[in-house]
C-alpha positions as CSV (number, residue, x, y, z in Angstrom):
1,X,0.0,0.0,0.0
2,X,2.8,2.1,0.6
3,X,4.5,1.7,-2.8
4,X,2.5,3.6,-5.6
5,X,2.8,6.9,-3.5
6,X,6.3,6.6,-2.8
7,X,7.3,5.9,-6.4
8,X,5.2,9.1,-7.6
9,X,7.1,11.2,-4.5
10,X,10.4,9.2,-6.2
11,X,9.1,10.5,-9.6
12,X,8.3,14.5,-8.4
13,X,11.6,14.7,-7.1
14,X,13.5,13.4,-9.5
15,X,11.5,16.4,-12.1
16,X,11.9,19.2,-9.2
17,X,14.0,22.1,-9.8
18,X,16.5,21.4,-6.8
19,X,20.1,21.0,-7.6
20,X,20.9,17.2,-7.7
21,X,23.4,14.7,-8.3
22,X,23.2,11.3,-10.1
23,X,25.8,8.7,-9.4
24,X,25.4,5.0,-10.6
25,X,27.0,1.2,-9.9
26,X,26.8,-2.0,-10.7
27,X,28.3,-4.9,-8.6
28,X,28.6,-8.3,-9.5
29,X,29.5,-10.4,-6.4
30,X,30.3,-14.8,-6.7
31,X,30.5,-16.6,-3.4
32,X,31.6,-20.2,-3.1
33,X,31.6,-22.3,-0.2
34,X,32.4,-25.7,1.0
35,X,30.5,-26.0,4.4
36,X,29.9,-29.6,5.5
37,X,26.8,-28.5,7.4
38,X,24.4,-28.4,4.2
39,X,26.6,-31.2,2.7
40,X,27.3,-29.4,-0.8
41,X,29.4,-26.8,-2.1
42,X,27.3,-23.6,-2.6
43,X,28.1,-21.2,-5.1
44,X,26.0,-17.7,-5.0
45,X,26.2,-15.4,-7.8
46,X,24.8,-12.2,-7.0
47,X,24.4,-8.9,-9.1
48,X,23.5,-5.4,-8.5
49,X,22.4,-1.9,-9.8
50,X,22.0,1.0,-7.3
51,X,21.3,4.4,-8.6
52,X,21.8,7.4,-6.2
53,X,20.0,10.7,-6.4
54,X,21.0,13.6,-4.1
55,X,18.8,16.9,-4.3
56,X,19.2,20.4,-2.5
57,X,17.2,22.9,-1.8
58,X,17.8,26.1,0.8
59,X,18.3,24.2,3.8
60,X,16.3,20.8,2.9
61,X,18.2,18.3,0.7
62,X,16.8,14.3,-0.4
63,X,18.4,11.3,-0.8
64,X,16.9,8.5,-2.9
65,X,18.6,5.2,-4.0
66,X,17.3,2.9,-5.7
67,X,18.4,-1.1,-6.1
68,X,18.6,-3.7,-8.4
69,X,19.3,-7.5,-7.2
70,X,19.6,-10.7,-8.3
71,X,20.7,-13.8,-6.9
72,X,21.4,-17.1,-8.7
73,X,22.2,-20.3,-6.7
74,X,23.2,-23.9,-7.8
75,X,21.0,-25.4,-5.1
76,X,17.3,-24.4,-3.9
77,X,16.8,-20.7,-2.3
78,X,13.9,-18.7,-0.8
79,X,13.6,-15.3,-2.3
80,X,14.0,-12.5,0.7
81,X,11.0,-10.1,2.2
82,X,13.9,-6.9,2.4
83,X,11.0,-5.2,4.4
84,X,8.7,-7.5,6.1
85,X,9.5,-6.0,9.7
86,X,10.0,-1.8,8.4
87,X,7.5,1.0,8.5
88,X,6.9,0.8,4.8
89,X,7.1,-1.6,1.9
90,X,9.4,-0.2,-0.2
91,X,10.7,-3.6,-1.8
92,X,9.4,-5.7,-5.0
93,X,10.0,-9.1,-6.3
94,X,10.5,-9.2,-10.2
95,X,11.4,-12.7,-10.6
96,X,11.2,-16.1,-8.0
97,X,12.1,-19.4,-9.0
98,X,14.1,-23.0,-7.3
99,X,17.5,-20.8,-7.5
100,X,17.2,-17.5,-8.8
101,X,15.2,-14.5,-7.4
102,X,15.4,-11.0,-8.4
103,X,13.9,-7.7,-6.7
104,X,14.1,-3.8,-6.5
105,X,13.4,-1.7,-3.6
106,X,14.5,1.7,-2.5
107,X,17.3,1.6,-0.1
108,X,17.3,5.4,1.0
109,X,14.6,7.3,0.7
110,X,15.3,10.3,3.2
111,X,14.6,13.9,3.8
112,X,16.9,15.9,5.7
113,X,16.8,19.5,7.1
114,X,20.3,20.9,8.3
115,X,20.3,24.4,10.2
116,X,23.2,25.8,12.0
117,X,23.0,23.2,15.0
118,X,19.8,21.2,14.0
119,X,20.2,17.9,11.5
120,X,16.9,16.5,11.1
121,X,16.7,13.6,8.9
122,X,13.1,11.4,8.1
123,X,12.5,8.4,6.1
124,X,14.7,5.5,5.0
125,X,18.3,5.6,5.8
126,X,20.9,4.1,8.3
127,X,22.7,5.2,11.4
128,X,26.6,3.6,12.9
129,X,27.0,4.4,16.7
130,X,30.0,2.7,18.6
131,X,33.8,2.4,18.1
132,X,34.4,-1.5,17.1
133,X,36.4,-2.6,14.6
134,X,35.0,-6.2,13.9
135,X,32.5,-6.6,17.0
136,X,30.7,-3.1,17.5
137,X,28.8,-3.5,21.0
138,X,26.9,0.2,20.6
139,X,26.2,-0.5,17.1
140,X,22.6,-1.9,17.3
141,X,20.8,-0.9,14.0
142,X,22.1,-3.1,11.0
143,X,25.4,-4.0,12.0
144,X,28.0,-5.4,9.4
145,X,28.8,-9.1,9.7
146,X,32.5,-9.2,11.2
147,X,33.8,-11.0,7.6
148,X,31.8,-9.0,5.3
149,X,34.5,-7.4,2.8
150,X,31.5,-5.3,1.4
151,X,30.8,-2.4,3.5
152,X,29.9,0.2,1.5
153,X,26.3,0.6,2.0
154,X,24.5,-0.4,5.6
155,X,20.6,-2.0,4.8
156,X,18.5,1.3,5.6
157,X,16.0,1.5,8.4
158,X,12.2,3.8,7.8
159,X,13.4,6.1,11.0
160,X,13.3,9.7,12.5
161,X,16.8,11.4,13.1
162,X,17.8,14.2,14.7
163,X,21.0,15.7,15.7
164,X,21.6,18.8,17.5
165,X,25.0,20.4,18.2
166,X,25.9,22.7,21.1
167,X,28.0,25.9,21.4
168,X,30.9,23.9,22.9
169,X,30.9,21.2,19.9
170,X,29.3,18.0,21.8
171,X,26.6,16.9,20.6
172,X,22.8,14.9,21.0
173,X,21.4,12.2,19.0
174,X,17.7,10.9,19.3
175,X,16.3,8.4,16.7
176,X,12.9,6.7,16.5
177,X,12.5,3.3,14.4
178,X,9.1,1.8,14.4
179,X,8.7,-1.8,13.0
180,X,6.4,-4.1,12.5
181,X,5.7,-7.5,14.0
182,X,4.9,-10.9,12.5
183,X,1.5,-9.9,12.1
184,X,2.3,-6.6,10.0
185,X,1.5,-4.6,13.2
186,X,3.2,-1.4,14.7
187,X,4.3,-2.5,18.1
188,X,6.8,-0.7,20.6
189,X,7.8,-4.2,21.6
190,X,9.9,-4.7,18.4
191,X,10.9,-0.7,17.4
192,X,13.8,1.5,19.1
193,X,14.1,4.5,20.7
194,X,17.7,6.1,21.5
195,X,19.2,9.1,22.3
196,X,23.0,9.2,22.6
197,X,25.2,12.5,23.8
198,X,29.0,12.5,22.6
199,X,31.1,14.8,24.8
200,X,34.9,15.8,24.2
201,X,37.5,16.1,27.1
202,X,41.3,16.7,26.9
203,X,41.5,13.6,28.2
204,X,39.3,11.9,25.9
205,X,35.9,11.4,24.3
206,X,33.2,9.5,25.9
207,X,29.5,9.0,24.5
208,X,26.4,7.5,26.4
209,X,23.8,5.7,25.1
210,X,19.6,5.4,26.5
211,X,17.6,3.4,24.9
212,X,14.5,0.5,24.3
213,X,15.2,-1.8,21.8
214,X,13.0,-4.2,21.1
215,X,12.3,-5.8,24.2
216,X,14.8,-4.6,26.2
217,X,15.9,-1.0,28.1
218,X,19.9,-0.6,26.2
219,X,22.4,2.0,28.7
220,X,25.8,2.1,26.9
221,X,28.8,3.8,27.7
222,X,31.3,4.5,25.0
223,X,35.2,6.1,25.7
224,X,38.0,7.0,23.3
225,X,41.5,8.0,24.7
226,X,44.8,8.7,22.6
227,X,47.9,6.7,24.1
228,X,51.0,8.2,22.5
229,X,50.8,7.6,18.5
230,X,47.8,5.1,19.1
231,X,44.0,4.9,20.2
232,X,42.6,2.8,22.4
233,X,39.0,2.2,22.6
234,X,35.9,1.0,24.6
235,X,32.1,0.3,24.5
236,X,29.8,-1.4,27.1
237,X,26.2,-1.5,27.0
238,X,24.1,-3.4,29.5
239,X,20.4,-4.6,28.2
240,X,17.4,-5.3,30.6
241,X,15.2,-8.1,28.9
242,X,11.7,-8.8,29.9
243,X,12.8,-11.7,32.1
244,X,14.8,-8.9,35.0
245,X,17.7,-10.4,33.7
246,X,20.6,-8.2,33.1
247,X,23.3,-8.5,30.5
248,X,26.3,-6.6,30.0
249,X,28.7,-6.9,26.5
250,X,32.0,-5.3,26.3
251,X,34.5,-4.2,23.1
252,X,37.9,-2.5,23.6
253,X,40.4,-1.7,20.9
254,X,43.5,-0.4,20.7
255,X,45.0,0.4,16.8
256,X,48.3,2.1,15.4
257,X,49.7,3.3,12.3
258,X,53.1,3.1,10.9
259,X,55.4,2.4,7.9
260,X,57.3,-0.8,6.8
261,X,59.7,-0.8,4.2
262,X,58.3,1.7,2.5
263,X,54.4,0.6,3.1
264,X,51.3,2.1,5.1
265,X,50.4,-0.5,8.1
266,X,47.2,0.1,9.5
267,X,46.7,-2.5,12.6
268,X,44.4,-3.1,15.3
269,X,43.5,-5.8,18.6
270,X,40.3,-5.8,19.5
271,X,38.6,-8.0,22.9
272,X,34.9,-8.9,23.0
273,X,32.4,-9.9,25.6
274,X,28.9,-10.9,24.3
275,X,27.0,-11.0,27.7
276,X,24.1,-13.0,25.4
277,X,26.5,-15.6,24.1
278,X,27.1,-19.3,25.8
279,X,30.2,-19.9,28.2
280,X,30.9,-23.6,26.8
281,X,29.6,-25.6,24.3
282,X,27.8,-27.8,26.8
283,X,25.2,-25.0,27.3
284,X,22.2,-24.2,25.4
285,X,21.7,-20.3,23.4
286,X,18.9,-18.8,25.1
287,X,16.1,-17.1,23.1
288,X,17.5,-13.7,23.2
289,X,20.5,-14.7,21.8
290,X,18.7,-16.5,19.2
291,X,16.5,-13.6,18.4
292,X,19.4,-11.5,17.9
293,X,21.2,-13.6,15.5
294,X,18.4,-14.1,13.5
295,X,17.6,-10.4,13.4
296,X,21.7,-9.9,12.4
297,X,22.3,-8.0,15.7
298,X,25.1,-10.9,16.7
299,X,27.0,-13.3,14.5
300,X,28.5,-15.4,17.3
301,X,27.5,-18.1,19.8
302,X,30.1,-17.8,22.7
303,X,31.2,-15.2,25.2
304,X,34.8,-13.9,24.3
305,X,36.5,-13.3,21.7
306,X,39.8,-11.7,19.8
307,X,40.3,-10.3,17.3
308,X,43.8,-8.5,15.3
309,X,43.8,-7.3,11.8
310,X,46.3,-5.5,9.6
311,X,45.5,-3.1,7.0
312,X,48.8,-3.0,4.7
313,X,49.0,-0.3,1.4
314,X,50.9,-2.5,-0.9
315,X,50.3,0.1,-3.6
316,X,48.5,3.1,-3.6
317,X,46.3,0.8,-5.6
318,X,46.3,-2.4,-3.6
319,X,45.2,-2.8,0.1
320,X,45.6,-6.0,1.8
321,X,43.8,-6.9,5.0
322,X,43.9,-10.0,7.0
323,X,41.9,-10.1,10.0
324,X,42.0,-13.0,12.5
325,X,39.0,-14.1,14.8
326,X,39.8,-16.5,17.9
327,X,36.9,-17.7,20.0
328,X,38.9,-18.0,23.1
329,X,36.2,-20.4,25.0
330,X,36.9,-23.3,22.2
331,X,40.1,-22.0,20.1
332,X,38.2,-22.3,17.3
333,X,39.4,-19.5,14.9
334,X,38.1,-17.3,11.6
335,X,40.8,-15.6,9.1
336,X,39.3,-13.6,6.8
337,X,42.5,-12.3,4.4
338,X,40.2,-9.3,1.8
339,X,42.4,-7.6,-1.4
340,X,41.0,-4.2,-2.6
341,X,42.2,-3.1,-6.3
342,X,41.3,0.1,-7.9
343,X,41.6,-1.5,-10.9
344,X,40.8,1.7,-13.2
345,X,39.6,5.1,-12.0
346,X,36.3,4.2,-11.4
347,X,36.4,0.1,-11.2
348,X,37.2,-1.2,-7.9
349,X,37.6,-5.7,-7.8
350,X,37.7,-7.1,-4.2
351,X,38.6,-10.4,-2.7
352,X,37.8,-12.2,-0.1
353,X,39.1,-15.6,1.4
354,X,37.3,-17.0,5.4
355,X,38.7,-20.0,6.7
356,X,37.4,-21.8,9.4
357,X,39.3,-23.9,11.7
358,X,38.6,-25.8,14.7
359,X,37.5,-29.0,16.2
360,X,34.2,-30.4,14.4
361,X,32.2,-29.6,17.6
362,X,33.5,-25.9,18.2
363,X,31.8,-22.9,16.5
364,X,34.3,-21.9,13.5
365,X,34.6,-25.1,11.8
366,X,33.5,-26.3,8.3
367,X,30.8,-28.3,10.1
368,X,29.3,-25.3,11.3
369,X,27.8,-22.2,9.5
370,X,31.2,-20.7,9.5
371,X,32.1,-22.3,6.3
372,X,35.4,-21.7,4.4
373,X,34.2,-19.6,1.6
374,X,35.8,-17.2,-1.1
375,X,34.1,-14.2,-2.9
376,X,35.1,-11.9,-5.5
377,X,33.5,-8.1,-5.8
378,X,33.6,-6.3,-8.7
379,X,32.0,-2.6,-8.7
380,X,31.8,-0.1,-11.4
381,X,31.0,3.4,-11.0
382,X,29.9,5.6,-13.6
């Protein structure tokens, strides 16, 4: 229902007389994998098209992008509902069959007003709060999956955003997100409501964080210190669920730059607590952990984990990154090695190699989901 007058609003804009931009891309993205969980090798081929039209006006500017996808599989796969759970359906399916589906849907579709101290920002878009690398605690809207190698664009979320900006530079945050439930009903039991304040001290900066998410009341604390030529980093949040039960996650981070026979290093060690995760493999997930995998809030079953990735500038051109995960319950480990080429001035071709090793009953093995897989991204700009 919410389609036909969003396309004509897509359609007016795009004919206004604001000043606007046009940029286009198209991405074509194979994954294979080898996971002995499903039993086959999988290989996903999945192609994009994303058009992005920025307009200004005065002191109100829109953002719209639009989305092509396609995804072919050589085994059976269920086409995805992009927006069952957000304010608006924004999405379409154009094709569905055994192993190929293809849709469009508007990604961003946003209206902002900016004033001297004021942002205010309405309609689809996304929002990155906290100061992980590869496990962001304070990031609860959309996070990416700690092996993604495509992080370009976060999934955007039908919200209300505001910022406003005081005299002495700190600044406040509120966001509202309504979502629906199962039923296609507005319910405060599965939207957010947050307000975070970021303040800066000589001695560091520090953000805190109020919210209700979902089900559960969210207080975070977020601090940032410099420690000679590096930065060292941490989040905690502590959740109230419905149950009275408290839980408290934790990620700290300290990273440093410097130059190795003649190359930029970029490289970072990063700790993490998931208060939601399972202290041995002898215990059961509960259902909030659960919940929060399946709604791509979490990716990992246990409580601690380290992580250490490098960021090395070959070439001004080539970027190599490997990133290690350790589960340090089970020993169980991820190494994700990505390879970013500007190939030509506006074709980029990434690479990306996970490998999973551990015992066949710990969590990054190829008997789990964490399957060794390799993907290739190729984007063009124009």
């Amino acid at each position: 229902m919410y389609k036909t007058p969003a396309y004509l609003f897509c359609c007016a804009l795009m004919q206004s007389a604001w000043a606007f931009t046009i940029d286009q891309q198209i991405k074509y993205a194979p994954v294979f994998s080898d996971s002995e969980l499903i039993g086959e090798d999988i290989a996903l081929h999945n192609a994009s098209y994303r058009l992005n039209y920025s307009a200004q006006i005065n002191n109100f500017s829109a953002d719209l992008h639009y989305q092509i996808l396609s995804v072919n599989s050589n085994h059976s796969i269920t086409a995805a509902d992009t927006d069952q759970y957000h304010l608006f359906d924004l999405s379409d399916t154009l094709t569905s069959a055994d192993r190929h589906y293809s849709y469009h849907r508007l990604d961003r579709l946003v209206i902002t007003h900016q004033s001297e101290r004021i942002v205010t920002r309405v309609g689809r878009q996304a929002i990155t709060w906290g100061n992980g690398f590869v496990f962001n605690t304070m990031d609860i809207f959309n996070p990416f999956a700690p092996t993604a190698i495509d992080k370009e664009y976060k999934s955007g979320d039908d919200m209300l955003y505001s910022q406003f900006v005081t005299e002495s530079g700190n600044d406040w945050q509120l966001i509202h997100l309504p979502r629906r439930n199962q039923d296609g009903l507005i319910r405060n039991d599965v939207s957010s409501s947050a307000i975070k304040y970021h303040h800066s001290l000589q001695a560091g900066d520090f953000d805190v964080l109020l919210a209700q998410h979902y089900d559960a009341g969210v207080f975070g604390f977020g601090f940032s210190k410099n420690l000679s030529d590096s930065v060292w980093r941490i989040d905690i949040t502590s959740s109230r669920n419905t149950d009275d039960k408290t839980v408290t996650s934790l990620s700290s981070n300290l990273d440093y730059s410097w130059q190795s026979f003649g190359n930029n290093i970029y490289g970072f060690i990063e700790y993490y607590y998931n208060g939601f995760g399972i202290e041995s493999s002898a215990d059961s997930a509960d259902i909030f952990l659960l919940e929060k995998i399946q709604r791509g809030e979490l990716f990992t079953l246990y409580q601690q984990y380290l992580a250490a990735g490098l960021q090395i500038e070959w070439h001004p051109l080539l970027t190599v990154s490997p990133t290690l995960i350790t589960n340090l319950t089970d020993q169980s480990t991820l190494l994700s090695l990505s390879i970013h080429y500007n190939w030509l001035q506006n074709l980029v071709a990434s690479a990306g190699i996970v490998l999973a090793t551990g015992s066949s009953t710990s969590e990054f093995s190829n008997n789990s989901a964490s399957a060794n897989t390799a993907q290739l991204l190729i984007t063009y700009y124009f």
